[in-house]
C-alpha positions as CSV (number, residue, x, y, z in Angstrom):
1,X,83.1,-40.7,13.0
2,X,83.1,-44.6,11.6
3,X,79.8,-45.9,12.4
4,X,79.6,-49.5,13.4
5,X,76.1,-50.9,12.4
6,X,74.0,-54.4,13.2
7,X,72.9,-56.1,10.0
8,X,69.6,-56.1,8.5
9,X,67.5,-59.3,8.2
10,X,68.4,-60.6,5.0
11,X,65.6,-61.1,2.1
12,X,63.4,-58.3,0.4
13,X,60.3,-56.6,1.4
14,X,58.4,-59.1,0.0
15,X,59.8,-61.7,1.9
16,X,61.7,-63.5,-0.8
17,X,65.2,-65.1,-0.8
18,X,68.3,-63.6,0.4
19,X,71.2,-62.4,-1.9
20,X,74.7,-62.0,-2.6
21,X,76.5,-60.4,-5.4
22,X,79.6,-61.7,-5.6
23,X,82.6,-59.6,-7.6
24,X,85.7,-61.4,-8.6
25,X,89.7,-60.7,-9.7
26,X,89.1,-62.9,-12.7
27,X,92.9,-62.9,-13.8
28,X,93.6,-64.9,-10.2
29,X,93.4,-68.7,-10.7
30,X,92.5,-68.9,-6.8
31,X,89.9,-66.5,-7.3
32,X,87.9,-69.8,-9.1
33,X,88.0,-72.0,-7.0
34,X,87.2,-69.3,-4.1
35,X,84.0,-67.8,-6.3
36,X,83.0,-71.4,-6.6
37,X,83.1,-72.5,-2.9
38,X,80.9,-69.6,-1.8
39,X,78.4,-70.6,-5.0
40,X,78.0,-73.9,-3.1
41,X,77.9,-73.3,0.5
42,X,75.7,-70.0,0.0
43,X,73.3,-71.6,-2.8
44,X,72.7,-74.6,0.1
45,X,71.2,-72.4,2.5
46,X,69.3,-71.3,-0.4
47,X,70.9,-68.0,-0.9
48,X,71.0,-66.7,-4.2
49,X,74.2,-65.7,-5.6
50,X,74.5,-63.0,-8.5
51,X,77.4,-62.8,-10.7
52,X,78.7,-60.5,-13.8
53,X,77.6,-62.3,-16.9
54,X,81.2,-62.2,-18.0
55,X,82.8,-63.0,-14.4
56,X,80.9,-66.1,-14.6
57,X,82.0,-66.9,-18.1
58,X,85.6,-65.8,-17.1
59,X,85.6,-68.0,-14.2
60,X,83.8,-70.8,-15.6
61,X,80.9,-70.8,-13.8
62,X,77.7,-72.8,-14.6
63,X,74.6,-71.3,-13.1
64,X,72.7,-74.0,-13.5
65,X,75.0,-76.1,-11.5
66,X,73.5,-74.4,-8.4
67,X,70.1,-74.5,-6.8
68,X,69.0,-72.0,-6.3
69,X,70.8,-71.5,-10.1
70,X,73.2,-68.5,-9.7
71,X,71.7,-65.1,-11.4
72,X,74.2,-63.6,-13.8
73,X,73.2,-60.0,-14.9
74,X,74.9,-58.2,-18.1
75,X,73.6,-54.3,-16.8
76,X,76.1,-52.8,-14.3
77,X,73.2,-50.7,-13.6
78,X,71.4,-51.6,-10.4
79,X,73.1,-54.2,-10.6
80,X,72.8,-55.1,-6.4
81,X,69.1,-54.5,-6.3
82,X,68.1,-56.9,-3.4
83,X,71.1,-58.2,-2.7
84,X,72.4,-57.8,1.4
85,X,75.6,-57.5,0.8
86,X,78.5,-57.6,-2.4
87,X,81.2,-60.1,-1.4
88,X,84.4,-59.2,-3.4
89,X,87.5,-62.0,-4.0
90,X,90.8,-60.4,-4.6
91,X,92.8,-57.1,-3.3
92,X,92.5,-53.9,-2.5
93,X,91.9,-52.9,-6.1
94,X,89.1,-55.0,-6.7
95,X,87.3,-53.9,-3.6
96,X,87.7,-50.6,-5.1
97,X,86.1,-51.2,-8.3
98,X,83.3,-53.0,-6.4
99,X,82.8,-49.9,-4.8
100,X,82.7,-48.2,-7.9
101,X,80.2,-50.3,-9.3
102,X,78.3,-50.0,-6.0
103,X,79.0,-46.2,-5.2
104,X,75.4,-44.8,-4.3
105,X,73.6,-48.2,-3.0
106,X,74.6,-48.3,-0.1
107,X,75.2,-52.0,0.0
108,X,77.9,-53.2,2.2
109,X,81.1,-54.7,0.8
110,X,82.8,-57.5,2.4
111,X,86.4,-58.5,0.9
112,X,88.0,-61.7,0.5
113,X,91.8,-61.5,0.3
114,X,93.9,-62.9,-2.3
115,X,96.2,-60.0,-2.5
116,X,99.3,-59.0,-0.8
117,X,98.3,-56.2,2.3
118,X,94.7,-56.2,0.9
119,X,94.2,-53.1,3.7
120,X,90.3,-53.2,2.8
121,X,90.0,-56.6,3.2
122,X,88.3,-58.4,6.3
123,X,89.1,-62.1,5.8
124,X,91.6,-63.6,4.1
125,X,92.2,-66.6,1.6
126,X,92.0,-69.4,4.4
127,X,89.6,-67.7,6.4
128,X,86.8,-68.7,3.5
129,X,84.9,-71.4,5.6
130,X,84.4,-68.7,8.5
131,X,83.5,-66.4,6.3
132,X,80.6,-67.9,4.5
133,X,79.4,-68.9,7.7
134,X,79.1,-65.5,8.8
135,X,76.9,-65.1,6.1
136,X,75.1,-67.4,6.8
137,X,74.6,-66.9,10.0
138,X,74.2,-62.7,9.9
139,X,77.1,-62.7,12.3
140,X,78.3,-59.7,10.3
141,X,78.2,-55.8,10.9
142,X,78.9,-53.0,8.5
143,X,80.7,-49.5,9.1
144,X,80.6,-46.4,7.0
145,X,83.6,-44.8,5.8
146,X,84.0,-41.3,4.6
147,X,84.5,-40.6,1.3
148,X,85.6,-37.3,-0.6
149,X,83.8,-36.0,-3.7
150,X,85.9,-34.3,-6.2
151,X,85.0,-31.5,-8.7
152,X,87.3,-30.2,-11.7
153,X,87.1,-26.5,-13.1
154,X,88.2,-24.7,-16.0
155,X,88.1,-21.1,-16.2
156,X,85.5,-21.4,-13.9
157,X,83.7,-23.7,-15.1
158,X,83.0,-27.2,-14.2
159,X,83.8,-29.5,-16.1
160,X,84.3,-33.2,-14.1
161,X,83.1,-34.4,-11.3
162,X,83.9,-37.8,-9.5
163,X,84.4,-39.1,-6.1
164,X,87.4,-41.6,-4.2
165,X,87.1,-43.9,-1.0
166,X,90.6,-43.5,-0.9
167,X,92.2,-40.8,-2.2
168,X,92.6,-38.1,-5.2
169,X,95.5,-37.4,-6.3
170,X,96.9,-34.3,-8.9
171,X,99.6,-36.0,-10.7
172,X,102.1,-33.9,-13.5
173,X,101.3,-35.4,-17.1
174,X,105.2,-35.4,-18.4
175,X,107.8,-37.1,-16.4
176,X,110.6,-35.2,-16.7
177,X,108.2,-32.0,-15.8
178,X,108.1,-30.6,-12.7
179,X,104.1,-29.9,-11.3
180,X,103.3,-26.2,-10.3
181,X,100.6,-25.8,-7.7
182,X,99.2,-23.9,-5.1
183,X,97.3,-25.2,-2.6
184,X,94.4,-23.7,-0.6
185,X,92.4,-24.6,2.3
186,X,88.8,-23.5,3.0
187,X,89.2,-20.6,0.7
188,X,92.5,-19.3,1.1
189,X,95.6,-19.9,0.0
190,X,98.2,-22.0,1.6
191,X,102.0,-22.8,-0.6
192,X,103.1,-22.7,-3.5
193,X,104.8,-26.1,-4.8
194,X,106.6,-27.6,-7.3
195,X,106.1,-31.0,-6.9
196,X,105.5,-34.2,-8.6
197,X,102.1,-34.1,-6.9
198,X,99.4,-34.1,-4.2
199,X,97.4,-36.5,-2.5
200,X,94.2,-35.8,-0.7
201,X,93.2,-38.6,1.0
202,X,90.5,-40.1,3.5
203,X,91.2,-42.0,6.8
204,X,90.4,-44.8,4.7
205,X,93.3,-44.2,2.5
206,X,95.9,-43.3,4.6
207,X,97.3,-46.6,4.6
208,X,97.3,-46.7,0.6
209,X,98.8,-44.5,-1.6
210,X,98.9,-41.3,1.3
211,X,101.0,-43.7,3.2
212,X,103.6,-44.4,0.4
213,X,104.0,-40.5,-0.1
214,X,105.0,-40.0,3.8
215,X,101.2,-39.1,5.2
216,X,100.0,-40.0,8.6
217,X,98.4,-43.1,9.3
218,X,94.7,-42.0,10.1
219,X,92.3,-44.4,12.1
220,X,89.4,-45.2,10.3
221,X,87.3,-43.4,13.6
222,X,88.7,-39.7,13.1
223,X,86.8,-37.9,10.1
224,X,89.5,-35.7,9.1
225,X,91.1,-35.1,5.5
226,X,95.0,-35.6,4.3
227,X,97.0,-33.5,2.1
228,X,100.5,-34.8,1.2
229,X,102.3,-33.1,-1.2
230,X,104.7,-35.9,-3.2
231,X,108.5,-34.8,-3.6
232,X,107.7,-31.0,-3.1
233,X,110.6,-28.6,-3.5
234,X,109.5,-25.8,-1.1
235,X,109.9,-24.4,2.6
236,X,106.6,-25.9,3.9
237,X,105.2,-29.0,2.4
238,X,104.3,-31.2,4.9
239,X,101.1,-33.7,5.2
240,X,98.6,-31.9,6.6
241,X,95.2,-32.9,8.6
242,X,92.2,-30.8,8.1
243,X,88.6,-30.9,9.1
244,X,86.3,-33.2,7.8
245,X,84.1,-30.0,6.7
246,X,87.0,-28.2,5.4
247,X,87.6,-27.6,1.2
248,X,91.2,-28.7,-0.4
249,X,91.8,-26.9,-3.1
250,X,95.1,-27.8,-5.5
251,X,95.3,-25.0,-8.7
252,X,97.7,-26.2,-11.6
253,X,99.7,-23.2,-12.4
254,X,99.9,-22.0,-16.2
255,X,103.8,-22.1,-16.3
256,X,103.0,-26.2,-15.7
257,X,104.0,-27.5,-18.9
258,X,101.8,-30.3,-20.2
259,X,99.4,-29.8,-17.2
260,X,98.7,-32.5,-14.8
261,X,96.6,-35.9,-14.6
262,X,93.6,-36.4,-11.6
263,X,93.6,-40.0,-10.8
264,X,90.7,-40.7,-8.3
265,X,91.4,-44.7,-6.4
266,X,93.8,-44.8,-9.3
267,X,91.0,-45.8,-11.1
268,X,88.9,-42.6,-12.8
269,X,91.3,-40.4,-14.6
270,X,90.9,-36.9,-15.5
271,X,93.1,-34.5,-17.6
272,X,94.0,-31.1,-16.1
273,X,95.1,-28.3,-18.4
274,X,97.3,-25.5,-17.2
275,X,95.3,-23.4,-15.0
276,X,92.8,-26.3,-14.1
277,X,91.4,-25.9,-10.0
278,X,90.5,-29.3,-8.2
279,X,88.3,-29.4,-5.3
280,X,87.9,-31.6,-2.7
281,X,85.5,-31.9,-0.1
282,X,83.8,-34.7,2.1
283,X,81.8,-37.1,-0.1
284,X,77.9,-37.1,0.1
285,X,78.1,-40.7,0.0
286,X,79.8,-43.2,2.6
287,X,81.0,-46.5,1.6
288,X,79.9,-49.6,4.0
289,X,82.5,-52.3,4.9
290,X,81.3,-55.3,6.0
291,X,83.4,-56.3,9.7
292,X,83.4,-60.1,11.0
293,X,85.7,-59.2,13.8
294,X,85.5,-56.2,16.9
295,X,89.2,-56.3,16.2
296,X,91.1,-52.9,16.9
297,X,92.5,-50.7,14.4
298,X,95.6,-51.5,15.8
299,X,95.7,-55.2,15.1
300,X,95.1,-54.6,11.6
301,X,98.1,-52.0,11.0
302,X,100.3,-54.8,13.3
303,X,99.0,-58.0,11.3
304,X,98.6,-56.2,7.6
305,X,102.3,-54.5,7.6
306,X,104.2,-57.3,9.5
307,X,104.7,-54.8,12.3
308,X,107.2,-56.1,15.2
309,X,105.7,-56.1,18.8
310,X,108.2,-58.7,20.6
311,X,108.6,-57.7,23.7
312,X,105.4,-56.1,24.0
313,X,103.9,-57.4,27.9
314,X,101.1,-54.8,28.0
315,X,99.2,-53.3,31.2
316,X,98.1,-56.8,32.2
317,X,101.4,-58.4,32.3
318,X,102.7,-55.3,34.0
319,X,99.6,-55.3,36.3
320,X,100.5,-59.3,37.1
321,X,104.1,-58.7,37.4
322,X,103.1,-55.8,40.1
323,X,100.7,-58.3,41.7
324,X,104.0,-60.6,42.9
325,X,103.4,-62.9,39.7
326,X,99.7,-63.4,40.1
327,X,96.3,-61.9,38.0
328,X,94.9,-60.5,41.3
């Protein structure tokens, strides 16, 4: 279940300053002067603001033009010790690689849209003002998401291991090569396909790249897990929905010329040999998203995809049409 929690009280133990690292799509010119007006209005309620050394440089920021002076820091490692939260300016994709590079923490992320759908986004490009006041102010809660951890085995034996907020998915290497699989769940076998590939996806990411392969949409509150299989020539190879504490299992068969790819938040890649076995199960590790807004899950899918609702009156229009015209 997504679990909606208050914030902390900002600062460390010791009672020193709050802060904020703040990750950036550096090859967005809007992204500048974005980065810039949260260095400002954050650094004036003496909030510190950290940035990548070569984010800063990119986006041609002077540390020293802020007081408190913004800290840059050239080890990804640790690299949001102390901080409250990561704010992230772009799309989807750079909120993923800020989870990446936060994967473990525990820190909340809170993204700014500059993208198109940005899906894991909570405010968008001219909702900045309300956003930095939010931080400000605390007026901000953070929700976990399940994740999926991902193992790789070869004859037996492991050799990768990795993890996606969105999905995994088992991709064939050569294009004009058909994928051979069979799939398994919780131990025993499901279908055989041959198919381009298969997606295993979160709730999370059944908007993203499960939703493009014909998957369900999942609300972020069900804990479940997705398998879509992607242009599958068999008799049953539909999108399935498993148990959260069920295993996926996806074997690449040894007649599957050129093997297959594993891309993990299309992001970590990993090569699979013929005869390779990919596990998934329910990550160790939830990701926080930071949420502004109690709006429903609903609202988001409506105002994200562009969704038509004219027409819609809803019970309390029905109730007041009921009611002889009035809200009695």
């Amino acid at each position: 279940m997504t679990e909606t929690q208050p914030h902390d009280a900002g600062g460390d133990a010791a009672g020193g300053p709050r802060r904020v690292l703040l990750l950036a799509h550096t090859g967005r010119d809007d992204a500048r002067d974005v980065a810039r007006a949260f260095c400002k209005a954050l650094t004036a309620h003496r909030i510190v603001v950290r940035l990548l050394a070569d984010e800063a440089r990119i986006l041609e920021i002077d540390p020293t033009a802020f007081d408190p002076a913004v800290e840059t820091a050239d080890d990804l490692h640790d690299v949001t010790a102390g901080c409250e939260l990561v704010v992230v300016i772009g799309g989807d994709g750079t909120i993923l690689r800020a989870a990446e590079l936060t994967h473990g923490t525990g820190t909340p992320l809170l993204g700014v849209n500059l993208g198109h759908v940005g899906f894991l986004a909570e405010a968008e490009y001219d909702d900045v003002e309300h956003t930095i006041d939010a931080i400000i102010h605390r007026r901000y809660a953070s929700e976990e998401r399940l994740t999926i951890d991902v193992s790789v085995f070869r004859d037996g034996e492991l050799v990768a291991r990795t993890w996606a907020l969105n999905e995994a998915s088992v991709e064939k290497a050569a294009r004009q090569r058909m994928l051979e699989v069979v799939v398994e769940v919780d131990g025993r076998p499901l279908s055989r396909w041959g198919c381009d590939g298969v997606v295993c996806a979160t709730p999370t990411g059944s908007t993203a790249y499960n939703f493009s392969a014909g998957g369900p949409v999942v609300w972020p509150g069900v804990e479940a897990l997705l398998m879509v299989p992607i242009s599958a020539h068999a008799l049953f190879a539909r999108p399935m929905v498993v148990s959260p504490t069920s295993v996926l299992a996806v074997e690449v068969q040894a007649q599957t010329e050129g093997g297959g790819v594993l891309w993990c938040d299309g992001r970590r890649t990993v090569e699979l040999p013929p005869g390779a076995r990919i596990e998934v199960r329910r990550g160790s590790t939830p990701v926080r998203l930071v949420r502004l807004h109690e709006a429903p899950f609903t609202d988001r899918l409506v105002a994200k995809f562009g969704l038509s609702v004219e027409g819609w009156r809803g019970a309390s229009e029905r109730r007041r049409r009921a009611n002889g015209g009035t809200d009695a």
